[in-house]
Structures are given as structure tokens and as C-alpha cells.
N, C-alpha and C positions, 0 to 999 in steps of 0.2 A: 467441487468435490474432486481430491485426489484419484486417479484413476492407475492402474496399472498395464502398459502393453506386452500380452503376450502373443505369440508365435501360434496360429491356429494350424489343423493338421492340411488345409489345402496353401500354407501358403502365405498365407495373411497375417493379419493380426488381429485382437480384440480389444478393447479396455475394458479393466475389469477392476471393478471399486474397490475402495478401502475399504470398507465394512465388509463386502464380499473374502475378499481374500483373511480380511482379521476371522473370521468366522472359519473358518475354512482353516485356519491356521490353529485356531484354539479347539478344533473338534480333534486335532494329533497328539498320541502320546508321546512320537519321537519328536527332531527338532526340524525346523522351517526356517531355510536360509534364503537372503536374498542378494541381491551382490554387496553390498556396501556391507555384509556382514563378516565378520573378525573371518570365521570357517570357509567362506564359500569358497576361495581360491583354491584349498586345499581338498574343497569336497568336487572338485567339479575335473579334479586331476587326476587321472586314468595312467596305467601302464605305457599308454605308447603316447611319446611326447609329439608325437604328426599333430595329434588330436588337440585341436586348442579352441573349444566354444565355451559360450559363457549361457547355460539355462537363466530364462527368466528368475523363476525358483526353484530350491532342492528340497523337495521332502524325505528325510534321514526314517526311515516309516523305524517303530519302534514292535510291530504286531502287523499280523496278517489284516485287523482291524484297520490300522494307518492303510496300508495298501489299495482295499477296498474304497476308504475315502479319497484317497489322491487318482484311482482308477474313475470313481463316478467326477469327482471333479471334473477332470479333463473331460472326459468324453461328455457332460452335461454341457461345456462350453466349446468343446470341439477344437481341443488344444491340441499341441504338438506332445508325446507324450516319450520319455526314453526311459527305459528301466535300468539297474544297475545292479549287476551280482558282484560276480569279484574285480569287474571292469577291467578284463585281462585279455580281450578280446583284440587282434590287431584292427578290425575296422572302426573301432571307438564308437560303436554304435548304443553304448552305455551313456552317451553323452549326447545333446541335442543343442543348438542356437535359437536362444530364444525361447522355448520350451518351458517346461517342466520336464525335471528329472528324477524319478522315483528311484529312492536307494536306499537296496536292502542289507549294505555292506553292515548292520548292526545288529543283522537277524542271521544270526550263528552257531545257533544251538543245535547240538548235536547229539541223540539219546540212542545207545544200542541195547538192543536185547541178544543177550548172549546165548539164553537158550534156545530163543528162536533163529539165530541168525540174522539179525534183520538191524537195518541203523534209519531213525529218522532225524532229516536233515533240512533245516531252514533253506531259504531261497539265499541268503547272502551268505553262507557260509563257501568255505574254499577247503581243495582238498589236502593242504597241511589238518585243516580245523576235522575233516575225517577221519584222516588218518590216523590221527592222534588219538583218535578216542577208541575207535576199534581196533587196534592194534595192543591196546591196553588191555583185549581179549585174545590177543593171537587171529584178529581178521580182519578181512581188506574186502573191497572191493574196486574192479577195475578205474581208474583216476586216470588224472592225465598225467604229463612230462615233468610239470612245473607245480610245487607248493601252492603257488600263490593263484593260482587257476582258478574260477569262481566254479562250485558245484553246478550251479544250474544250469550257465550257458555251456559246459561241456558237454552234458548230459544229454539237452535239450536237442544240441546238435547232434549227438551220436557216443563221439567219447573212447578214441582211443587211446590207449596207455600198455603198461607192461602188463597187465595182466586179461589183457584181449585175447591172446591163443588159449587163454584156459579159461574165459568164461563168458567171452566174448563183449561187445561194448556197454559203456559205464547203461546207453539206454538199454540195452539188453534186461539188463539185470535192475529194471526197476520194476518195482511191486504195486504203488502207487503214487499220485501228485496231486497236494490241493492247489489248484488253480481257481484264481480270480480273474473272470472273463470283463467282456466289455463294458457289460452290464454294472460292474461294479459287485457279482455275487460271486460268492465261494461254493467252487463245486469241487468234486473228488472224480477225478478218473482214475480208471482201472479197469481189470480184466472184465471187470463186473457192472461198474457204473461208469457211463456214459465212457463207452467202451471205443466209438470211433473216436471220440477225443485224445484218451490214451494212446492209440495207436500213431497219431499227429506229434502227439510230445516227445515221442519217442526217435527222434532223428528230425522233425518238423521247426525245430527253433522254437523261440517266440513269438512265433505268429499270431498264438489262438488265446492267451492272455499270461498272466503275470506269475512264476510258480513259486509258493511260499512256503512247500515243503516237499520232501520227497523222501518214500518210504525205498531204500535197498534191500536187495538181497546179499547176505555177507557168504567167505567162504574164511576156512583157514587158512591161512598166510602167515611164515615166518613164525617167529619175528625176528630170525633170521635166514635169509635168502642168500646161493650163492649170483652174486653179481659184480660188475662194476667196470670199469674201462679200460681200451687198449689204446694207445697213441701210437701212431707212425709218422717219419717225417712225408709232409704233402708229395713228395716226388710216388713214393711209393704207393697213392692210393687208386691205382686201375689195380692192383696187382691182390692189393688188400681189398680190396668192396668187391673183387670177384670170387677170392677165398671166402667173403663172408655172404656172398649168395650160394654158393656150393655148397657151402656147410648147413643155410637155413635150409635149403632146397629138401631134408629129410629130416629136420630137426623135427623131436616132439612138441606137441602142445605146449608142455612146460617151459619152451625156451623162447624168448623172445629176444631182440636185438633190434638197433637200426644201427647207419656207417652214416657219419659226418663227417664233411671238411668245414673246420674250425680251426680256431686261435688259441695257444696257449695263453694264459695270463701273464706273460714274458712275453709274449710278442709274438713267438713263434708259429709259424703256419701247419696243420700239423691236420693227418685224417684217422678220426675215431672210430672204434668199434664199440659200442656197448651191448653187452650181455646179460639179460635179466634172467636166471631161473629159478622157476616157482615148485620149489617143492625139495625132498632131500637134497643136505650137502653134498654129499659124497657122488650124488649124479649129476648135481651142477658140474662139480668137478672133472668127472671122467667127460659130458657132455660138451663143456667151452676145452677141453684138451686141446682139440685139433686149430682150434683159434688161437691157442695159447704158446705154441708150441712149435708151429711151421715157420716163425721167423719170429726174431728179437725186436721187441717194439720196445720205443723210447719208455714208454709206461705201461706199467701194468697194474690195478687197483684188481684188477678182478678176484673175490675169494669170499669166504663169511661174512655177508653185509645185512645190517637193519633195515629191513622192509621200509622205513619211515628215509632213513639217507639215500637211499633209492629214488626215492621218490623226491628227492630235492639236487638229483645231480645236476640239473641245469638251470638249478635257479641262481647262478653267480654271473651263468651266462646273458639271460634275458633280464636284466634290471631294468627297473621300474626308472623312466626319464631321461632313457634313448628312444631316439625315432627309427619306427620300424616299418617295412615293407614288404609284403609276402605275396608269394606266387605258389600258387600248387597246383599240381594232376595225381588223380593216380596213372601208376606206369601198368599195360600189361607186358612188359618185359623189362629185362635187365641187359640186355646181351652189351658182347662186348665194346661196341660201335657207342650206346649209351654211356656205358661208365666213362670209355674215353671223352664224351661228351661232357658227362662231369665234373671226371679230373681239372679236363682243358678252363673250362667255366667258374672253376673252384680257385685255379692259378690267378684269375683275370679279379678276382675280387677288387672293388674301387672304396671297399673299407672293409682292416682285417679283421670288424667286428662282427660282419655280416656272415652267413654258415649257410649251406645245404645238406640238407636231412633228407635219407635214404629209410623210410620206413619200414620194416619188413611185415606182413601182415599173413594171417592164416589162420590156423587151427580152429579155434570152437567159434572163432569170429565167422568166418567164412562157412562154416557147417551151419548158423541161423539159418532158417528158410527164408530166401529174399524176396520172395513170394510175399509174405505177408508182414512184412517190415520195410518202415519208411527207409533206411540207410539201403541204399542200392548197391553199393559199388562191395559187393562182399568178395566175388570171386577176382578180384584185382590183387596180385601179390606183392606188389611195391608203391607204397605213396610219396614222392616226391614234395618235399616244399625247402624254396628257395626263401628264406630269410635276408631281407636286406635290412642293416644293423647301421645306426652312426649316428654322430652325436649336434652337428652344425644345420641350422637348416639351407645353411649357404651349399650344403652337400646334398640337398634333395634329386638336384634334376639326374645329377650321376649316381646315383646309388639305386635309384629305380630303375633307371634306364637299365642297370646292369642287371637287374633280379627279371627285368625282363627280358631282358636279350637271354639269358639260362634260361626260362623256361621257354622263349621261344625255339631253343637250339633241342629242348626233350622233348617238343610235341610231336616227331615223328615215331617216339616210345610211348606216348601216352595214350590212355582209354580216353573215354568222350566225358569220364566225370570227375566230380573231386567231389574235395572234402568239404559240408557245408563250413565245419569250421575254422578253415581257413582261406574264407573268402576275404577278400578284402572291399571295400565301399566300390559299388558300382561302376564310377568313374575310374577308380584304381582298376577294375577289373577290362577295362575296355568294351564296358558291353554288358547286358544285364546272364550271369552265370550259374543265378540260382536252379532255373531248369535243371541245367547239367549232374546237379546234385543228386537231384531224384529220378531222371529219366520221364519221359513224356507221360505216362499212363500214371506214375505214382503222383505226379505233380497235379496232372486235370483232379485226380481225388484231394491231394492240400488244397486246394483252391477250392471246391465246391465245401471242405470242410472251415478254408476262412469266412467263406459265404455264409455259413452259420453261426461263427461264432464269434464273427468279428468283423460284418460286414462292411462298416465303414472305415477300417482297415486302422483303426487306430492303435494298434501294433506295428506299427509299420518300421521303428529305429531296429532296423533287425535285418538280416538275410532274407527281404521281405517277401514273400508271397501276397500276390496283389488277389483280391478277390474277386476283380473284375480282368 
């Protein structure tokens, strides 16, 4: 009898029959690949080219129903198991060797109610696939950087984007989430039902199971916003990133920004300011003035822009099948000993694909009470992440080494936490950094809540929190 080996979660392996898996495979509405199949190549390829495994099998789930069966599956034979939202994640944790890998990149549906304010949103959808829908209302809710971003894993991690100082992050402003736990059951968390659940999804990851929809809260937005970008040549950016902490230093709510050293698409070394403001033109305007105006930048885009082009300014930059490398903290300061640390570390690039992002953070994000929210690091004013960008893998050993040497050069600016969402794999991290995320006392509570809901940690392709 034909047998099949998969990858179990301690390590090993199982075989598991033809009749087994053919069963298993005909109870799904979506499709079940296996390697030798036409798609699998292509289904098993993620944003970041580092990432190269190959799952046993892919289940493409077509319904919250598929999800529930590829959930009881694995955990009935104690597989290895990885889920897959918009698989945009830099540690590829959307993808498993050996495994199964649950992917929900076909479950994208996206329903708003406009009278309510409110948008429900599949677990593989991405926030192009949101944008687009609610904005066809004149409403948004906070997203990340990039189009092509997976709703879920943004969310799950926390989630921020342009519109954090006025409404704080993407988990902030969630209403509810059907989640399928361990078990293989679909439950609903919220303010209301199974309430310490909801509190975990909210900044917690994927730890506690698989999320196959998620109800937002929407606001007006746009759908035209003033925004858009400032270029200077690289020599000039101590002089520029400390105008644009001066300026955010009293900015309103409404205005967000981070300061880049990036590459023009000519080649050009060059450090950016962008400018997002939510709400009238005319005070965008008078608002990025003093950015606009203190010296001649090589470009200037900033003015009347689409809410939705906004929202895709750096997706030319982060394309899908370059290898990438990230390093973050938040900073609690900017002074000027850092930015020159910056600057200096920005010049030193060992590919001019690779960029440092200067995030600026505040307003309605930082008024949450942190008190009773998983995302800890609120009162941090600057989130640092170093991006190491390139295309050879003959280029790995230097291109890391460089995104490490920058953030080892800002950890004497840095707080004790970061972003869960831009952790990278353990080993990338030098050391396990998830703690860091949540601070001691919010993590013993993750932990006693994976102990419930997913004791045998079968969530574990994630920013894992161990249960033990």
C-alpha cells in the first residue's frame, strides 16, 4: 500500500495512506496539491525569495469549512501545520518543509456596510482587496505600507499604517474574528464571546488558531487625501530626518509620515520623507508646508492624492521574488548622535535595494490604554526597521551581515521591544525575540491563553508563543 511522508509537529515524520489522504482530499471544496502537481511551485512561493520549502501538501481551502478539515486533519495526525494569508510576511512562516500548508490566498471576499461603518473580511484577503471595496464608500480603515500585505497576518500582529495617529492600529479597530481553533471548531471572538480570546488576536499573531474572517470597524477617509513624497539627495539626510522629527514632534493626529534612505529607480541613492494627511485638503496643505518649503528636494509628489495610491506607494519597492532581510526595534529617541548613525549606515548599504525606515508613531495609536492591550510598545515614538533588499543568493552572507551591523549600531537608541511584525525566523533573530514583543507580564498571559487553546502548540509556523 502506497503511503505518504509527512513532517509531524515534533519533528519526525508519519506515513500516511493513500486512501487516507484520497478521503481527506475529496471532503475539500478548494484544490489539494501535491509536488508533482502542474501548481504546486507556484502555490508554495511567497513574497520573499530567502524562503524556499517545499510542504508535503497545499490545501488551497475554498471556505471556512475547508479550513476546519485541513485544521482537524493535521492536528488528528499531529502534523506539521503552516497557514497562509497574503504570504507577505518577511519570515516565511506562511510556508513549512515537509508539512502541510493551509492557504487561504482564495478566500477574499470582502462585504461593507456602509450604514454601519463596518467591512467583513475573509482571512486571505489583502489590503489592496479592502481598500478597494471601502473606499468605493469614501472609507478606510487603518492597513499597512504595501497593497499586497495579507489582512490577517497584519492585523493579528497589530498593524500599523497611515492611518494609526487617527485611529490607531489595524488590531485596534477590530469588531470581531471567526476563528478555527485546534480543535478543528469555529468559534467567534469578540468583546462579548469568548472575550480573553479576542484580546490574544489582537496583537497575539497566530498562535491561538486559524482566522477566517474579520469583522472592522470603518471611518471616512478621502477618497482624496493630501499626501505623497519628498526626495533629497542621500548626503543631505541627517539634516532632513531631523526637520522631519521637529515637525512630527507637534504634528496632529491627522498627519502621519516616516523618513527613508532608499534607491531611486535610476539608481540613485536618495532619503525620503513621506507625508500622509487624513482629512481636509487645504490643512494637509498648510500642515506639510513647513516640509515642503525649508529646502528644494529633488522631488516632490506631495498634493491631492487617492486614498487607494497611497496606499500602494511602496509596492514598486518591495516586489515579490527578492530576498529580504529585516531587522527592527522601536527607538525611544531620535537625537542627533542616532540619525547620524543612520545617515552613516544608509551610505554603507552592500545592495542599493536594501532601505531603512524611520517610522513615526503617535496620536490615537499611543492614547490606546496599554494597560489592556496585547501591542505594548505604544508609548515608543519611532519604529526603526532596517530592510536588507537583493536579488543573488550568492549575496546572503553580506547583505545580512549589513542589516545587522545598522541595527546593532541603533541599539543604544532603542527601547527593549519591537514590532511582532517584523520579526524575522528565530535563527535570523539571534535568539528567541518574541518576549520582547509583549513585555513579561502580557506574555506569561499569551502563554497561559495558548495553554488553552492550543496546547499542543500546533500553531506554532508563526512568531510562536510556546505553551510550555
Amino acid at each position: 500500500m502506497k503511503t505518504y511522508r509527512i513532517r509531524t509537529i515534533e519533528g519526525g515524520a508519519v506515513s500516511i495512506s493513500t486512501e487516507a489522504i484520497s478521503y481527506f482530499k475529496n471532503s475539500l471544496r478548494g484544490r489539494f496539491l501535491l509536488p508533482d502537481d502542474a501548481d504546486y511551485n507556484e502555490a508554495r512561493s511567497i513574497w520573499n525569495a530567502m524562503i524556499d520549502r517545499r510542504p508535503a501538501c497545499i490545501v488551497q481551502a475554498a471556505g471556512t469549512a475547508d479550513v476546519m478539515t485541513c485544521v482537524s486533519f493535521a492536528a488528528e495526525h499531529g502534523l506539521l501545520l503552516a497557514v497562509r494569508g497574503g504570504g507577505h510576511n518577511v519570515a516565511g512562516n506562511a510556508v513549512c518543509e515537509g508539512g502541510v500548508m493551509l492557504d487561504l490566498s482564495a478566500m477574499r471576499s470582502v462585504h461593507v456596510d456602509p450604514r454601519r461603518r463596518r467591512a467583513r473580511v475573509e482571512g486571505g484577503a489583502t489590503w489592496g482587496d479592502i481598500d478597494a471595496e471601502t473606499q468605493a464608500f469614501g472609507l478606510a480603515t487603518t492597513g499597512g505600507l504595501i497593497s499586497e500585505t495579507g489582512v490577517a497576518g497584519l492585523t493579528l500582529g497589530g498593524g500599523i499604517g497611515w492611518l494609526a495617529p487617527s485611529y490607531g492600529l489595524a488590531c485596534d479597530n477590530l469588531i470581531s474574528v471567526d476563528v478555527v481553533t485546534a480543535d478543528g471548531k469555529m468559534i467567534v471572538a469578540s468583546a462579548e464571546e469568548n472575550s480573553d480570546l479576542f484580546w490574544g488576536l489582537k496583537g497575539g499573531g497566530g498562535n491561538f488558531g486559524v482566522a477566517t474572517s474579520f469583522e472592522f470597524q470603518l471611518y471616512p477617509v478621502g477618497p482624496l487625501i493630501f499626501a505623497g513624497m519628498l526626495a533629497y539627495p542621500i548626503e543631505e539626510t541627517e539634516a532632513c530626518l531631523a526637520k522631519l522629527r521637529d515637525v512630527m514632534a507637534s504634528a496632529p493626529d491627522s498627519l502621519a509620515a516616516l523618513g527613508a534612505i532608499t534607491t531611486t529607480p535610476s539608481g540613485e541613492p536618495v532619503f525620503v520623507i513621506v507625508a500622509v494627511h487624513n482629512g481636509l485638503l487645504d490643512e494637509g496643505e498648510a500642515l506639510t508646508a513647513s516640509l515642503r518649503r525649508w529646502r528644494t528636494p529633488l522631488l516632490d509628489t506631495i498634493g491631492p492624492t487617492s486614498y487607494r495610491e497611497v496606499q500602494t506607494l511602496f509596492d514598486t519597492d518591495a516586489p515579490k521574488g527578492q530576498r529580504y532581510y529585516w531587522k527592527s526595534s522601536f527607538l525611544d529617541c531620535l537625537s542627533d548622535d542616532a540619525i547620524a548613525a543612520i545617515a552613516t549606515k544608509g551610505r554603507s548599504r552592500t545592495s542599493l535595494k536594501s532601505r531603512i525606515f524611520v517610522e513615526f508613531l503617535g496620536g490615537a495609536l499611543a492614547r490606546k490604554q496599554r494597560e489592556t492591550r496585547v501591542f505594548e510598545h505604544r508609548g515608543s515614538p519611532y519604529n526603526l526597521l532596517v530592510i536588507g533588499c537583493w536579488s543573488e543568493a550568492s549575496d546572503d552572507a553580506a547583505n545580512k551581515q549589513w542589516a545587522r551591523d545598522t541595527w546593532d549600531a541603533m541599539q543604544p537608541y532603542a527601547s527593549a521591544g519591537v514590532y511582532a511584525n517584523y520579526l524575522g525566523t528565530e535563527d535570523d533573530e539571534q535568539g528567541n525575540r518574541v518576549p520582547q514583543a509583549f513585555g513579561a507580564e502580557k506574555y506569561e498571559r499569551l502563554v497561559a491563553l495558548k495553554r488553552k487553546y492550543d496546547p499542543s502548540n500546533l500553531f506554532r509556523m508563526n512568531q510562536n508563543i510556546k505553551p510550555d
